[in-house]
C-alpha positions as a printed Julia matrix, in Angstrom:
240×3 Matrix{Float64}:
  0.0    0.0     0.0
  2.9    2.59    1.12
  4.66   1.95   -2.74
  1.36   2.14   -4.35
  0.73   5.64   -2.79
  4.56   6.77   -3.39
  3.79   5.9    -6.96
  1.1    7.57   -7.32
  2.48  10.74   -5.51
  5.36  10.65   -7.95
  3.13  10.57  -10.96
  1.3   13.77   -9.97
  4.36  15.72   -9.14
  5.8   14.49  -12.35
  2.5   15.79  -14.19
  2.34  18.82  -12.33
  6.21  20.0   -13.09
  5.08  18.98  -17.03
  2.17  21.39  -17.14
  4.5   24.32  -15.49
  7.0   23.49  -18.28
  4.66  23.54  -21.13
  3.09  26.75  -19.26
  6.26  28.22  -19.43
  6.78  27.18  -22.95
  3.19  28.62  -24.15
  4.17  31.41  -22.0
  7.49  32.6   -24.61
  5.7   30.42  -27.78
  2.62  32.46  -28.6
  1.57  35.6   -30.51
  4.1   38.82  -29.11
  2.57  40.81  -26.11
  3.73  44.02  -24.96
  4.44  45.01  -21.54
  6.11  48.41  -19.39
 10.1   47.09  -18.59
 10.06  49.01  -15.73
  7.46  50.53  -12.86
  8.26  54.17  -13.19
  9.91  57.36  -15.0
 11.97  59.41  -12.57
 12.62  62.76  -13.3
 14.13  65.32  -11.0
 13.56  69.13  -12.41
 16.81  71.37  -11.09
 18.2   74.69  -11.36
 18.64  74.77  -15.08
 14.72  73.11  -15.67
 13.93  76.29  -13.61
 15.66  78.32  -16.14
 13.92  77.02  -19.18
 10.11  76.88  -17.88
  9.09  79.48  -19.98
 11.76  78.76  -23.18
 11.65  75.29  -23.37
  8.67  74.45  -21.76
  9.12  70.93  -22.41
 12.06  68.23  -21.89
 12.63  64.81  -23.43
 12.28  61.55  -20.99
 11.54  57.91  -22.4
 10.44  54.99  -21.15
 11.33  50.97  -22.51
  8.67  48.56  -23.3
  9.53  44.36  -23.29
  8.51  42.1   -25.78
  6.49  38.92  -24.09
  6.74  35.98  -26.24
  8.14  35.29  -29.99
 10.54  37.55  -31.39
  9.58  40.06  -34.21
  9.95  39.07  -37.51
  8.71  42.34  -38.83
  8.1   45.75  -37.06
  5.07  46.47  -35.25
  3.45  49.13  -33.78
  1.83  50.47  -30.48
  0.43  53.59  -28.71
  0.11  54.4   -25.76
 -1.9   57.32  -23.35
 -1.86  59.54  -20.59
 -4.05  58.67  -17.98
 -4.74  60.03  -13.94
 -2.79  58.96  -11.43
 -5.05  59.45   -8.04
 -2.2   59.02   -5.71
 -0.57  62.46   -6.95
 -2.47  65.5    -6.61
 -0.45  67.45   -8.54
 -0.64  65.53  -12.23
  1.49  66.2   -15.14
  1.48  67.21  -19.08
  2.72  64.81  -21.49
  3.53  65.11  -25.4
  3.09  61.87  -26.61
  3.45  60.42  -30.51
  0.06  58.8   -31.86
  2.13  55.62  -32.2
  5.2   54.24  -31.63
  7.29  51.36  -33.73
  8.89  48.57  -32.27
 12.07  47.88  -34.58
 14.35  45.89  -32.99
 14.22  42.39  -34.2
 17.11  40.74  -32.62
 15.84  41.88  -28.96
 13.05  41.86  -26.7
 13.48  45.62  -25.33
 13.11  48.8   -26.87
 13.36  52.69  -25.31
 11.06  55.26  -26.72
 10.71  59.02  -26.22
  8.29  61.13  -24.43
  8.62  64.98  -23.77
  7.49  65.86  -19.91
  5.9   69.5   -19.69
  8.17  70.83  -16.88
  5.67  71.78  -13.91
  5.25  75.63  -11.91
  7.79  75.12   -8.98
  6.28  74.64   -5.69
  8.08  75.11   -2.9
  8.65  72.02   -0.21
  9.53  69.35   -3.07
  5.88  68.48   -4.11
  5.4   65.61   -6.37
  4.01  65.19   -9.65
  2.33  62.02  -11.5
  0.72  60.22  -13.33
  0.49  57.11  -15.75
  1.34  55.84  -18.81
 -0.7   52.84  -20.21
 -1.13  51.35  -23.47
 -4.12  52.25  -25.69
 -5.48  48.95  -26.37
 -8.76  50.0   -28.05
 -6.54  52.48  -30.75
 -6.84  50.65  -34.03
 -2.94  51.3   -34.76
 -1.57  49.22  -31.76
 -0.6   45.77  -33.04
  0.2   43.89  -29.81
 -1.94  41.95  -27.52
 -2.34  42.39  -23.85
  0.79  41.45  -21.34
  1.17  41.17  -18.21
 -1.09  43.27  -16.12
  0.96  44.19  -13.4
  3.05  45.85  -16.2
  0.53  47.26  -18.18
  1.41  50.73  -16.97
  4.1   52.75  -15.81
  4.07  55.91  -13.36
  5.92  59.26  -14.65
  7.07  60.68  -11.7
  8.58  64.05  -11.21
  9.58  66.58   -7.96
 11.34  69.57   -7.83
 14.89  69.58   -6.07
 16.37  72.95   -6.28
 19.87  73.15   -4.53
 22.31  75.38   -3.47
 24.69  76.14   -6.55
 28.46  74.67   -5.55
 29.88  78.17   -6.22
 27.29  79.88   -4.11
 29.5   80.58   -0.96
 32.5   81.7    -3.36
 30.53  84.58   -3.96
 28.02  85.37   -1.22
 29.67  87.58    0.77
 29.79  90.74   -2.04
 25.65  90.74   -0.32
 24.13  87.99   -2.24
 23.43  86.46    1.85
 22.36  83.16    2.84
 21.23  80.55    0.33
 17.24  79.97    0.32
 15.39  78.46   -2.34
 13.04  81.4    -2.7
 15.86  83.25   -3.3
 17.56  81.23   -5.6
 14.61  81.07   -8.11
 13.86  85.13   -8.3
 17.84  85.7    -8.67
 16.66  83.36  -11.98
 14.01  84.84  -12.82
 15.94  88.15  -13.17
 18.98  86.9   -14.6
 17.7   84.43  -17.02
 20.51  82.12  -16.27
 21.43  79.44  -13.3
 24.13  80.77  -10.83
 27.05  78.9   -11.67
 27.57  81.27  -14.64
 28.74  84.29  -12.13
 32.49  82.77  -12.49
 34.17  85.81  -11.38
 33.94  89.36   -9.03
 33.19  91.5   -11.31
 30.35  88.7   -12.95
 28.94  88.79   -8.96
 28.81  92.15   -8.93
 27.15  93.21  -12.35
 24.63  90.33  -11.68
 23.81  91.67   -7.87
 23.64  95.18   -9.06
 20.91  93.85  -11.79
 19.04  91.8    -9.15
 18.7   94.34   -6.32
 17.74  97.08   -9.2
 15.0   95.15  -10.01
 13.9   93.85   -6.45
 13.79  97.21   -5.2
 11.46  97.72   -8.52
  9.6   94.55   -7.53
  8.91  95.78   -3.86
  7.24  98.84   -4.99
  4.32  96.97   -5.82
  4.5   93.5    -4.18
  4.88  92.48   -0.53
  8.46  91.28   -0.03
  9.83  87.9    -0.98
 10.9   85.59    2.0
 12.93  82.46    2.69
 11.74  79.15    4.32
 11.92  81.01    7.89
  9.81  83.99    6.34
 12.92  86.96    6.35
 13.44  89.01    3.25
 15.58  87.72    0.76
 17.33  90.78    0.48
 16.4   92.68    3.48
 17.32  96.64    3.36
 20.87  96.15    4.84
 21.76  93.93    1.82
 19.98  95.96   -0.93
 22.37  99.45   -0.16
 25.63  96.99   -0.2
C-alpha cells in the first residue's frame, strides 16, 4: 500500500512539473505581447529646468517597453496614453506620438521618447504624476495584452532645487544666505542658473541687476521671503 501511494504521488508531481513546463513554454511560444520594462519614469527638475520653464517648456524623458513571447519578424506598432494617477495630486502634461514602432528584431526591449511638460515650482519638493498605459482600443496598436501588473508605468517628477556649488565663493559681495526662494527670483531676473557668475566683477554686475530690479519689484509687491519667512534681500543687503 505505502509503494502504491509513493507511486502515485510521484506521478502527480511528475504531471504537475510537465504542465508548469509547457506553461512556461506557451508562456514565450505564442503571438508577441507588450508590456512596461520598468514601474516608473523618474525625473528630477533642477536649477537649469527652472531656467527654461518658460523657453523650453518641455524636456525629453523615455520609457522601454519588453517584448512577451516570440521575437519580431517584422516591425510592429503600439500607442500608448496619458491617464490620472489618483495618488498624486499634482498631475502632469505629457507630449506623446500617436504611435510608436517597435524595430528591434534581434531583442526583446526597446526605449522610446516622451517629452514631460516641466511643472510651476512649488516650494517644499511636491510631487508630480501620473500614468502611462497602453491604448489597447486604438486601431494602430498591433500587440496583444501582457502582463497586467506591467501594463502601466508611473511618470514621476519633484522639484529639487539646490544650493549652486559656487554659491559661498561669492556670497559675501551681499548675495546672503542661500534659500530656495531666493535662488529662483535671482533666476528669474537673470535668465541664467548661478554657476555662470564665475568671477567678481560677474557677482557684482549680476547683484547690481538683481537688487535694481527687487527694489522695482517691492514697490508693488509684498516682499519675498525664505523658508523662515525673512526678506531675501532685506534693506541692509539691498544698499551693499
Amino acid at each position: 500500500m505505502k509503494h502504491i501511494f509513493i507511486f502515485i504521488t510521484v506521478i502527480v508531481s511528475l504531471c504537475f512539473f510537465v504542465s508548469c513546463e509547457e506553461e512556461k513554454i506557451e508562456l514565450y511560444r505564442q503571438e508577441p505581447r507588450i508590456n512596461f520594462d520598468y514601474k516608473v519614469v523618474y525625473g528630477e527638475l533642477v536649477d537649469t529646468d527652472y531656467v527654461m520653464l518658460k523657453s523650453q517648456p518641455y524636456r525629453t524623458d523615455s520609457f522601454r517597453v519588453r517584448i512577451q513571447g516570440d521575437l519580431l519578424t517584422v516591425n510592429r506598432n503600439f500607442c500608448v496614453k496619458q491617464t490620472v494617477n489618483k495618488e498624486y495630486e499634482n498631475t502632469m502634461e505629457i507630449q506623446i506620438e500617436p504611435m510608436y514602432t517597435f524595430s528591434k528584431l534581434d531583442g526583446t526591449t526597446q526605449s522610446f521618447c516622451i517629452k514631460v511638460k516641466r511643472p510651476p515650482y512649488k516650494s517644499g519638493n511636491k510631487a508630480y504624476g501620473c500614468n502611462l498605459v497602453f491604448d489597447n482600443q486604438n486601431s494602430s496598436h498591433q500587440f496583444l495584452k501582457g502582463i497586467v501588473n506591467d501594463s502601466q508605468t508611473i511618470v514621476n517628477y519633484v522639484w529639487r532645487i539646490t544650493q549652486p556649488d559656487n554659491w559661498w565663493d561669492f556670497s559675501w559681495q551681499g548675495w546672503g544666505d542661500f534659500s530656495v526662494p531666493k535662488y529662483c527670483y535671482i533666476m528669474d531676473v537673470l535668465g541664467c542658473t548661478f554657476d555662470k557668475i564665475r568671477s567678481d566683477d560677474d557677482s557684482n554686475s549680476a547683484l547690481q541687476k538683481v537688487i535694481a530690479a527687487y527694489k522695482e519689484y517691492k514697490k508693488t509687491h509684498a516682499p519675498i521671503v525664505d523658508d523662515k519667512g525673512n526678506d531675501i534681500f532685506p534693506e541692509e543687503a539691498q544698499d551693499k
